[in-house]
KEVOMAR-562345 format. One record per atom (N, C-alpha, C): residue in one letter; x, y, z. Coordinates in steps of 0.02 Angstrom, whole numbers, padded with zeros to 5 digits, always signed. Layout:
<atoms>
AXYZ/...
</atoms>
This chain:
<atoms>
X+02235-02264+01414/X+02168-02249+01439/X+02167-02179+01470/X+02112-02135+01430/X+02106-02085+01468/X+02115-02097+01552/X+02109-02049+01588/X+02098-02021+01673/X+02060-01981+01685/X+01977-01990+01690/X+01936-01951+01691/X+01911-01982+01757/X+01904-01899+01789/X+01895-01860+01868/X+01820-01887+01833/X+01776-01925+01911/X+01736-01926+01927/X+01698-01897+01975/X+01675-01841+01977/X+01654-01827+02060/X+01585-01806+02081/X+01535-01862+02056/X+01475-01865+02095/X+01477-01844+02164/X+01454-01795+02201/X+01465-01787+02248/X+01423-01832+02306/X+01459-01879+02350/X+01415-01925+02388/X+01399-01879+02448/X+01321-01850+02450/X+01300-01796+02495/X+01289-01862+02558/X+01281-01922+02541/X+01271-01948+02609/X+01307-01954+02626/X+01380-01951+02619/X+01408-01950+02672/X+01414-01888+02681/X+01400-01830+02688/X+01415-01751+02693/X+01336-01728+02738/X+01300-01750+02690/X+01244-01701+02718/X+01213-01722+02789/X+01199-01668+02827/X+01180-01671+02910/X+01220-01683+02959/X+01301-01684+02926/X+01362-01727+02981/X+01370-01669+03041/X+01368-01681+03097/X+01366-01642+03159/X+01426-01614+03163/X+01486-01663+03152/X+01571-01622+03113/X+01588-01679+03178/X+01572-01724+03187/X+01600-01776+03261/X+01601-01828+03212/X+01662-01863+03246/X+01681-01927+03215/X+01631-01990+03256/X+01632-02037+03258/X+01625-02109+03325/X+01654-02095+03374/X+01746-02083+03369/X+01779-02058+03410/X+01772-02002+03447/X+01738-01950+03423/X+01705-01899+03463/X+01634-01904+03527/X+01614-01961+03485/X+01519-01970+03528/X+01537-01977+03595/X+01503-01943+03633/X+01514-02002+03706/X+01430-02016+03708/X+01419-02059+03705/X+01357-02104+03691/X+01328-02093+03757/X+01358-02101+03838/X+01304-02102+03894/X+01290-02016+03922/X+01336-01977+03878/X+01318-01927+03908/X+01248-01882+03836/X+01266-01918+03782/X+01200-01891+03742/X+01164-01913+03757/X+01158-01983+03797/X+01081-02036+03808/X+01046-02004+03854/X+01104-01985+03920/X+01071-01928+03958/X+01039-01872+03924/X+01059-01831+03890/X+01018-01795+03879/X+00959-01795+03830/X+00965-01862+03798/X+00921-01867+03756/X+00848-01908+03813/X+00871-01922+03865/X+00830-01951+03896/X+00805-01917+03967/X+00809-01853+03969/X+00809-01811+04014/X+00742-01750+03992/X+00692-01773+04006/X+00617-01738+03987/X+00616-01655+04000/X+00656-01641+04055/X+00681-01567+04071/X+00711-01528+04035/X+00755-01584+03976/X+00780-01516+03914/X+00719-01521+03869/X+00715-01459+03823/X+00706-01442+03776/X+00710-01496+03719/X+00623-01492+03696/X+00629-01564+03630/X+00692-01550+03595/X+00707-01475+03557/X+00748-01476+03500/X+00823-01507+03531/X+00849-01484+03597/X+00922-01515+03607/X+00895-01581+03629/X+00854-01617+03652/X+00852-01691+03663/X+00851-01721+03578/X+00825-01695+03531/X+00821-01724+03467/X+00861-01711+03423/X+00926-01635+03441/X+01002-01668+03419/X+01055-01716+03437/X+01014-01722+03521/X+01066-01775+03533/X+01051-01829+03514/X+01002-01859+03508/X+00979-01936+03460/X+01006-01927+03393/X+00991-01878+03374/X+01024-01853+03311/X+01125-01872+03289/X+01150-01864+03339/X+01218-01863+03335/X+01226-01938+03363/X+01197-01973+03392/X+01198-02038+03417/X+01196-02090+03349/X+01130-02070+03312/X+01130-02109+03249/X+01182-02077+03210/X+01170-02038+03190/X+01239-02001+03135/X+01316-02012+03139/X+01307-01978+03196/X+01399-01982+03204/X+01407-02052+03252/X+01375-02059+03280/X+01394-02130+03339/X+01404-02185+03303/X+01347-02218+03251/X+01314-02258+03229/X+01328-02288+03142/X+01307-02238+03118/X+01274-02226+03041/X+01308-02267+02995/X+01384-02267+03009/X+01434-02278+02972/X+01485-02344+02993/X+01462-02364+03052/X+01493-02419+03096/X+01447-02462+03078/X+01383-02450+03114/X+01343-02503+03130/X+01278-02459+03082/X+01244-02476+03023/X+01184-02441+02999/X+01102-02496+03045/X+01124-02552+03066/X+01080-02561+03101/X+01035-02499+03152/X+01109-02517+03195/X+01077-02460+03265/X+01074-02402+03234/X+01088-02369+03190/X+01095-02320+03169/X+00997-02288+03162/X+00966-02335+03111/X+00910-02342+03082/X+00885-02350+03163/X+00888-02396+03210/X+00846-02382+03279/X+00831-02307+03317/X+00889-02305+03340/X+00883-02222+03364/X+00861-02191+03306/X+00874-02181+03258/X+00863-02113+03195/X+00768-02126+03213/X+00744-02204+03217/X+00661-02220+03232/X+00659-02188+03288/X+00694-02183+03339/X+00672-02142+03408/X+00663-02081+03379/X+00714-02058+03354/X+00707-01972+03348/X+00635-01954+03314/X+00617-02012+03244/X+00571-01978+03207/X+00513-02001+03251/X+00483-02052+03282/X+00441-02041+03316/X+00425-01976+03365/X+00487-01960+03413/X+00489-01898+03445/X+00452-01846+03415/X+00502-01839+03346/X+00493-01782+03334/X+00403-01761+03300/X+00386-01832+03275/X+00324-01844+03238/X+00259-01821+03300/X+00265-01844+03340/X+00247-01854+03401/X+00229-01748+03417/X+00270-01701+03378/X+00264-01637+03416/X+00275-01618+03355/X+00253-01662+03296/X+00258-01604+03237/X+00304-01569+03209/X+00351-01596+03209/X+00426-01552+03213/X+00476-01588+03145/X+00442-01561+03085/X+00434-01587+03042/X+00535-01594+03019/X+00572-01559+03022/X+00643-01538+03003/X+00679-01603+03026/X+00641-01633+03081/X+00695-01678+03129/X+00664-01761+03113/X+00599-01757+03099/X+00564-01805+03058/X+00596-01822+02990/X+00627-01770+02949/X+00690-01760+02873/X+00714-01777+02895/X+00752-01763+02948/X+00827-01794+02975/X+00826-01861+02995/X+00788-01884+03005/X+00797-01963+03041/X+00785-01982+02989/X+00715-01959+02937/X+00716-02037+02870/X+00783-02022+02836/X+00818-01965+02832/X+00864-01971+02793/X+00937-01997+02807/X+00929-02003+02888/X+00968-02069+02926/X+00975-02151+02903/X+00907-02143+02916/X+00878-02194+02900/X+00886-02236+02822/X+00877-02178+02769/X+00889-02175+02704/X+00947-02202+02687/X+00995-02156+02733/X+01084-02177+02715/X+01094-02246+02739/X+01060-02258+02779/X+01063-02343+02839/X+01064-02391+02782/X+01010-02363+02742/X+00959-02428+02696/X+01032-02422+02630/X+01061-02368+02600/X+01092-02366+02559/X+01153-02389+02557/X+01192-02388+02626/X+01243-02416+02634/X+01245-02490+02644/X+01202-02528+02655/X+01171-02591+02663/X+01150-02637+02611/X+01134-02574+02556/X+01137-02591+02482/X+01030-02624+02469/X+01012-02569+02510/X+00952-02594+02499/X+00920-02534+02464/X+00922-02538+02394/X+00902-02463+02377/X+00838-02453+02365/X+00788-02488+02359/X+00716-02483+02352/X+00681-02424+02422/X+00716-02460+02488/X+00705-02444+02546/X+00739-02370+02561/X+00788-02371+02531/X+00822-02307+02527/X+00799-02267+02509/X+00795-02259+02424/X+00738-02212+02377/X+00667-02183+02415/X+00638-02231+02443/X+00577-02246+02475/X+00587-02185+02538/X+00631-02200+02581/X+00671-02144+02628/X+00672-02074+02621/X+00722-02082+02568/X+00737-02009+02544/X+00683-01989+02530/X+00654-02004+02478/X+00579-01974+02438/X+00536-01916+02495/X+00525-01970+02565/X+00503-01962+02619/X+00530-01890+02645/X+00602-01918+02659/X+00639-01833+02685/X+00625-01796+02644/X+00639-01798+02585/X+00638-01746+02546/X+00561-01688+02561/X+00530-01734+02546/X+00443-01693+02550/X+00444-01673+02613/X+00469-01704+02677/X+00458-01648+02736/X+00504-01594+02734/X+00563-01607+02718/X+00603-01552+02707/X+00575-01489+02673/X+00537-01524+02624/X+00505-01446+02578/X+00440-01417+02607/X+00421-01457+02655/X+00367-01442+02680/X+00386-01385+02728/X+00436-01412+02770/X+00477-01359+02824/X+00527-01318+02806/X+00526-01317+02735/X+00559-01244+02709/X+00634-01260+02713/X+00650-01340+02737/X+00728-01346+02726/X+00728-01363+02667/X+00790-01288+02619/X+00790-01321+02575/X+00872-01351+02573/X+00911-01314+02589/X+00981-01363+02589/X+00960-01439+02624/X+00929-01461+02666/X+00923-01525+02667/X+00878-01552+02615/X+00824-01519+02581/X+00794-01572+02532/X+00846-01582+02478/X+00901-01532+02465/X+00949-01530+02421/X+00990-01583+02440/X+01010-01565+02481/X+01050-01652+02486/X+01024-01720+02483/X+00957-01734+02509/X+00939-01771+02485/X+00918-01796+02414/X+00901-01734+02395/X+00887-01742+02306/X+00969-01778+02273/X+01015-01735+02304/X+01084-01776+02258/X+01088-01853+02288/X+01067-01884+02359/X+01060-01964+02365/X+01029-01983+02309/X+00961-01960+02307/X+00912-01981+02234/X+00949-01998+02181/X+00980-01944+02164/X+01015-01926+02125/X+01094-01993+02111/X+01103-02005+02142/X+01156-02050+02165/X+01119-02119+02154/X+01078-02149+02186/X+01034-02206+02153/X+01020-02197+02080/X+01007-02155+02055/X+00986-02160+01996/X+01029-02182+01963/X+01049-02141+01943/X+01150-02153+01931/X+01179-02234+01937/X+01175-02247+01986/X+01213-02300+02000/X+01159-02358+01944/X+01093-02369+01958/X+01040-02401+01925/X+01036-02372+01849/X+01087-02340+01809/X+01095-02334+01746/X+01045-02277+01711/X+00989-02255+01769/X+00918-02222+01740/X+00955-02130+01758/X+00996-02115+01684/X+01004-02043+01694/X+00978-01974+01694/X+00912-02004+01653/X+00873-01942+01636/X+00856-01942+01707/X+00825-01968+01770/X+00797-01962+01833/X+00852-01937+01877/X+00908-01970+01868/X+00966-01928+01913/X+00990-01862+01874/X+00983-01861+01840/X+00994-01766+01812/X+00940-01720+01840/X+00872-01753+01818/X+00794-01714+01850/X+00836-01707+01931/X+00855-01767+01972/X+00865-01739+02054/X+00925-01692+02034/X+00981-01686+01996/X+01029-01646+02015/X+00995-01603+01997/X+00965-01582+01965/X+00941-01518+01952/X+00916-01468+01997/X+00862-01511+02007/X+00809-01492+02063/X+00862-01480+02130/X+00913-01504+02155/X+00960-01507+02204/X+00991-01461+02197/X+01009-01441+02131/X+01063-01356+02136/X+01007-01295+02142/X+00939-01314+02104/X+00896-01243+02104/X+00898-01242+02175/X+00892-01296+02253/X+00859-01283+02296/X+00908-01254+02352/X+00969-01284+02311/X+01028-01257+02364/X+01039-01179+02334/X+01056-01162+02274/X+01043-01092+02269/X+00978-01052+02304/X+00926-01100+02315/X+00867-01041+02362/X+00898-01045+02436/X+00941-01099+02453/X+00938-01075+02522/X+01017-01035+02528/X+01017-01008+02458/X+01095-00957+02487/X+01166-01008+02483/X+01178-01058+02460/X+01209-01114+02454/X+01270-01065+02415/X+01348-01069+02426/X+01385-01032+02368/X+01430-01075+02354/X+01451-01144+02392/X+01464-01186+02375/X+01437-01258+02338/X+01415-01225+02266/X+01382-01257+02217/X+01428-01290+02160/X+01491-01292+02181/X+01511-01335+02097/X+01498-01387+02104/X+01497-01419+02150/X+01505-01506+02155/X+01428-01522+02111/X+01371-01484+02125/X+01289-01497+02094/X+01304-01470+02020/X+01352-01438+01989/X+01370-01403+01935/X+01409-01458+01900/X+01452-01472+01928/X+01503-01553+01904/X+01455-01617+01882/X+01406-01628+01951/X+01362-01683+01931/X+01314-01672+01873/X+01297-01622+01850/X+01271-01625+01798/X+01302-01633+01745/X+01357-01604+01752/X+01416-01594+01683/X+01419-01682+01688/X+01452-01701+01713/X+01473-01776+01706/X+01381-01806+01678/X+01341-01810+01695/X+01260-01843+01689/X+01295-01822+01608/X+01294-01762+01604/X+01271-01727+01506/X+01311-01771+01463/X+01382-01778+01509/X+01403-01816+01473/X+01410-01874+01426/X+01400-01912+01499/X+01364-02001+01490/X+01294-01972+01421/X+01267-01947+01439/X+01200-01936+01383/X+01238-01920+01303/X+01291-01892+01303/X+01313-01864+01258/X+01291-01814+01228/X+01290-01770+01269/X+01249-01727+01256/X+01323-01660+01266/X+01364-01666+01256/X+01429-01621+01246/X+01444-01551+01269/X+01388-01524+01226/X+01386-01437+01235/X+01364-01415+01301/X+01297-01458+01309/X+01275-01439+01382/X+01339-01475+01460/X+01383-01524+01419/X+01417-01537+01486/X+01465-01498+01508/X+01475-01476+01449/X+01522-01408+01440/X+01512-01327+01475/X+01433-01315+01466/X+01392-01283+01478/X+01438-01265+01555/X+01389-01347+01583/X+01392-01333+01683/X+01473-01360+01689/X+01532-01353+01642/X+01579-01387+01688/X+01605-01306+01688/X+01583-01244+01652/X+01608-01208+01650/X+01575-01158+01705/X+01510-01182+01721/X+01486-01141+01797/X+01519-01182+01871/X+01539-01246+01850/X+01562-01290+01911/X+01624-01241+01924/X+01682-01221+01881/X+01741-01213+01869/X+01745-01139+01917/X+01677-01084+01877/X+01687-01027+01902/X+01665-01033+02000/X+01624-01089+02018/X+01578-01106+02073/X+01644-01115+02131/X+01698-01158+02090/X+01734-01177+02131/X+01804-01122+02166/X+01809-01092+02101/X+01866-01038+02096/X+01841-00972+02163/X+01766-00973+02161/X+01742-00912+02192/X+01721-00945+02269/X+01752-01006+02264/X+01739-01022+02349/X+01812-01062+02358/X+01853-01034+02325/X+01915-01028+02380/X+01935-01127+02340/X+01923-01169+02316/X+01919-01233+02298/X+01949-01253+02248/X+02021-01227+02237/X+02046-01226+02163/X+02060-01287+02132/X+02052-01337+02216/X+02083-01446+02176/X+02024-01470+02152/X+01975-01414+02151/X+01913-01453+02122/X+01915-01417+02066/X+01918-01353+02062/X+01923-01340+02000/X+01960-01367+01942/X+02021-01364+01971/X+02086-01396+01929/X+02052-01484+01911/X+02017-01503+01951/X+01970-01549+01938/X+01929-01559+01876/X+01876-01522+01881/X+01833-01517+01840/X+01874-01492+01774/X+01923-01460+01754/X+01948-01424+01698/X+01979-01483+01657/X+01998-01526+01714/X+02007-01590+01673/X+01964-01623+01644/X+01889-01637+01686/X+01836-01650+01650/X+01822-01620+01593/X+01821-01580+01585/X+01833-01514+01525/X+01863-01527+01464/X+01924-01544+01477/X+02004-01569+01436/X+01970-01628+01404/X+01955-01661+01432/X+01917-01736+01399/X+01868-01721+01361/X+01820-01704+01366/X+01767-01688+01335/X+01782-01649+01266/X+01862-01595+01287/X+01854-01573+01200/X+01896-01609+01170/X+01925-01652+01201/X+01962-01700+01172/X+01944-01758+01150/X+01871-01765+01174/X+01826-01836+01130/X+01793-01783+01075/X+01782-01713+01070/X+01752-01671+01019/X+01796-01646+00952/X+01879-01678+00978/X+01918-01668+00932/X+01948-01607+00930/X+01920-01560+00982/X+01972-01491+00989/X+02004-01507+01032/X+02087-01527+00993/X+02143-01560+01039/X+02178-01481+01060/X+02171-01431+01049/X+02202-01383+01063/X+02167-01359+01139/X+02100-01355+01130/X+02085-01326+01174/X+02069-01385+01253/X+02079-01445+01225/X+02100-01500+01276/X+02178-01475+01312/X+02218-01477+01285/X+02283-01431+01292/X+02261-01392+01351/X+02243-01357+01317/X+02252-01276+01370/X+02204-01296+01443/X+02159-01336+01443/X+02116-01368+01480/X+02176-01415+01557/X+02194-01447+01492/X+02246-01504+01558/X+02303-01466+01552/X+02323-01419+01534/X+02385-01361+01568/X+02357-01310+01618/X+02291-01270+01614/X+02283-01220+01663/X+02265-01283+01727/X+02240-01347+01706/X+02239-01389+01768/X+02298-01405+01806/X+02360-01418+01771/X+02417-01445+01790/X+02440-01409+01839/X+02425-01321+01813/X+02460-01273+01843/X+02440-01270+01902/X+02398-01280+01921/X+02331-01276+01970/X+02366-01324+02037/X+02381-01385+02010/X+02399-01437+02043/X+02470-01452+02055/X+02512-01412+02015/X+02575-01388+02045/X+02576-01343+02091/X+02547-01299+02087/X+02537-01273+02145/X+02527-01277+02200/X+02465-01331+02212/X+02438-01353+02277/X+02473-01419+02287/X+02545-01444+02237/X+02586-01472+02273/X+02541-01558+02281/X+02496-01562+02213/X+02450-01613+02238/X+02491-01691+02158/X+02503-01715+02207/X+02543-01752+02132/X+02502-01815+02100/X+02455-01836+02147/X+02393-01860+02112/X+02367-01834+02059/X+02338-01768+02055/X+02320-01717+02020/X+02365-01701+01962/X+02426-01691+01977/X+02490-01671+01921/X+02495-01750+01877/X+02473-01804+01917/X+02484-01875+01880/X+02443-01877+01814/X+02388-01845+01828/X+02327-01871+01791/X+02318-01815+01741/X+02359-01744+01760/X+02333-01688+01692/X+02401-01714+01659/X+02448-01748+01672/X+02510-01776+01636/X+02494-01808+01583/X+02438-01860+01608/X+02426-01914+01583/X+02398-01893+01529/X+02338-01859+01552/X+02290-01823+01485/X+02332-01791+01424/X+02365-01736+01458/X+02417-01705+01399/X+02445-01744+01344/X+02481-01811+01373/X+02518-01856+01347/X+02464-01888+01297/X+02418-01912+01320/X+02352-01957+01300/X+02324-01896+01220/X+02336-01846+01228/X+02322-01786+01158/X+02370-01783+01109/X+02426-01784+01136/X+02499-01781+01103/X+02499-01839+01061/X+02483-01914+01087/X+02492-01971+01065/X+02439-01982+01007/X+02383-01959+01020/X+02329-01943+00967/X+02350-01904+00912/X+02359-01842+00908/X+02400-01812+00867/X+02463-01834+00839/X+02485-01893+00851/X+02551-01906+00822/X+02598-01874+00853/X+02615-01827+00894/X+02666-01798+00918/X+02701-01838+00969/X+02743-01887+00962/X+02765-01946+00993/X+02825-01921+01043/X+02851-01857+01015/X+02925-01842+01075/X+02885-01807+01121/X+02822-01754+01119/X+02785-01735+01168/X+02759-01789+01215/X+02724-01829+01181/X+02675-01869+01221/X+02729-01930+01267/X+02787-01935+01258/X+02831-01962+01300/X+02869-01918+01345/X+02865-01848+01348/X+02893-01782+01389/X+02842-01796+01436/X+02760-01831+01436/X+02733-01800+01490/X+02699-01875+01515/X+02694-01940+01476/X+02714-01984+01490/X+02759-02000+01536/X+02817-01985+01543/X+02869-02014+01569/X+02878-01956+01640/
</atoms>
């Protein structure tokens, strides 16, 4: 069996993270300040903010979804449309991890449109790849390609240069469609996306994605050179997960081709 790299990028767990673990929160000293009328709405409505997110979100999506309702009332309450995004899309992740995706979709949809309203576009972008991620999972690809799409144009407007992962998710979507040339297309902007932000285990990643693809197209040569500039990649960074799986592939071409003393050199 092939070893084909999957890497939908899950923006919920990425997008809006404050960079604090649970272990980081101290919960009575944000409550204070989230409950202290003398600061400033915007720092009282990151600290609710980091209460649901980092305190909450991922432990408990209950409480998570409560506070994230404090914040968006707050913030609803003074018009403050960015922080209103941020809580449904708290909220969003609450409903998704819970496995309630109607309520989720319903969420996001929500963030998303204030986000574009308030000119965030890296957050409507991340939310577009959740979308994007439901879709997906619910089998409906043409709708999760439309969000990845829409998710890389918006992260390129807000200056975004870490774009392969929205470059990958399409490549992998084209795929599943069979649609070949075009997956080829974005695995080859993912590849350059990743190389030019310093990210070479993703690259070496995606090249494998790559390797497969011309290797279901029958150009076993250029599958080759695909899961070797990957290998090299991953010898390097000393990653043997990575070295397991462009092994595997190599071997998996060799064995196709009949070349049986190769495909046991990288086999074994």
């Amino acid at each position: 069996m092939d070893t084909r790299t999957r890497a939908l990028a899950l923006s919920l767990v990425l997008a809006f993270s404050s960079g604090s673990s649970a272990q980081d929160i101290n919960f009575d000293s944000l409550w204070g300040v989230w409950s202290d009328p003398a600061k400033a709405d915007t720092i009282r409505l990151k600290a609710i903010q980091r209460i649901a997110w980092g305190g909450y979100l991922f432990s408990d999506p209950d409480s998570a979804y409560h506070f994230a309702q404090l914040e968006y009332d707050f913030a609803s309450e003074r018009g403050l449309r960015r922080y209103m995004a941020q809580a449904l899309n708290v909220q969003a992740v609450s409903f998704h991890i819970r496995g309630d995706l109607e309520q989720a979709l319903d969420h996001y949809q929500r963030s998303q449109a204030l986000f574009e309203e308030a000119g965030g576009w890296s957050g409507a972008a991340s939310v577009l790849s959740n979308i994007g991620i439901i879709n997906y999972d619910r089998g409906d690809l043409p709708r999760a390609l439309d969000a990845y799409i829409k998710s890389l144009d918006l992260s390129l407007k807000a200056g975004k240069t870490d774009v392969g992962s929205n470059f990958q998710n399409i490549a992998l979507i084209y795929h599943d469609l069979e649609e070949y040339d075009k997956a080829l297309e974005y695995n080859d902007q993912s590849i350059r996306a990743h190389l030019e932000h310093g990210d070479e285990a993703n690259a070496a990643e995606v090249l494998g994605n790559r390797g497969l693809i011309h290797k279901q197209m029958g150009a076993t040569e250029d599958a080759i050179r695909d899961f070797q500039e990957g290998l090299s990649i991953m010898e390097r960074l000393e990653n043997k997960s990575g070295i397991a799986a462009a092994l595997h592939n190599l071997g998996s071409v060799y064995y196709d081709r009949g070349e049986w003393e190769q495909a046991l050199d990288h086999y074994g």
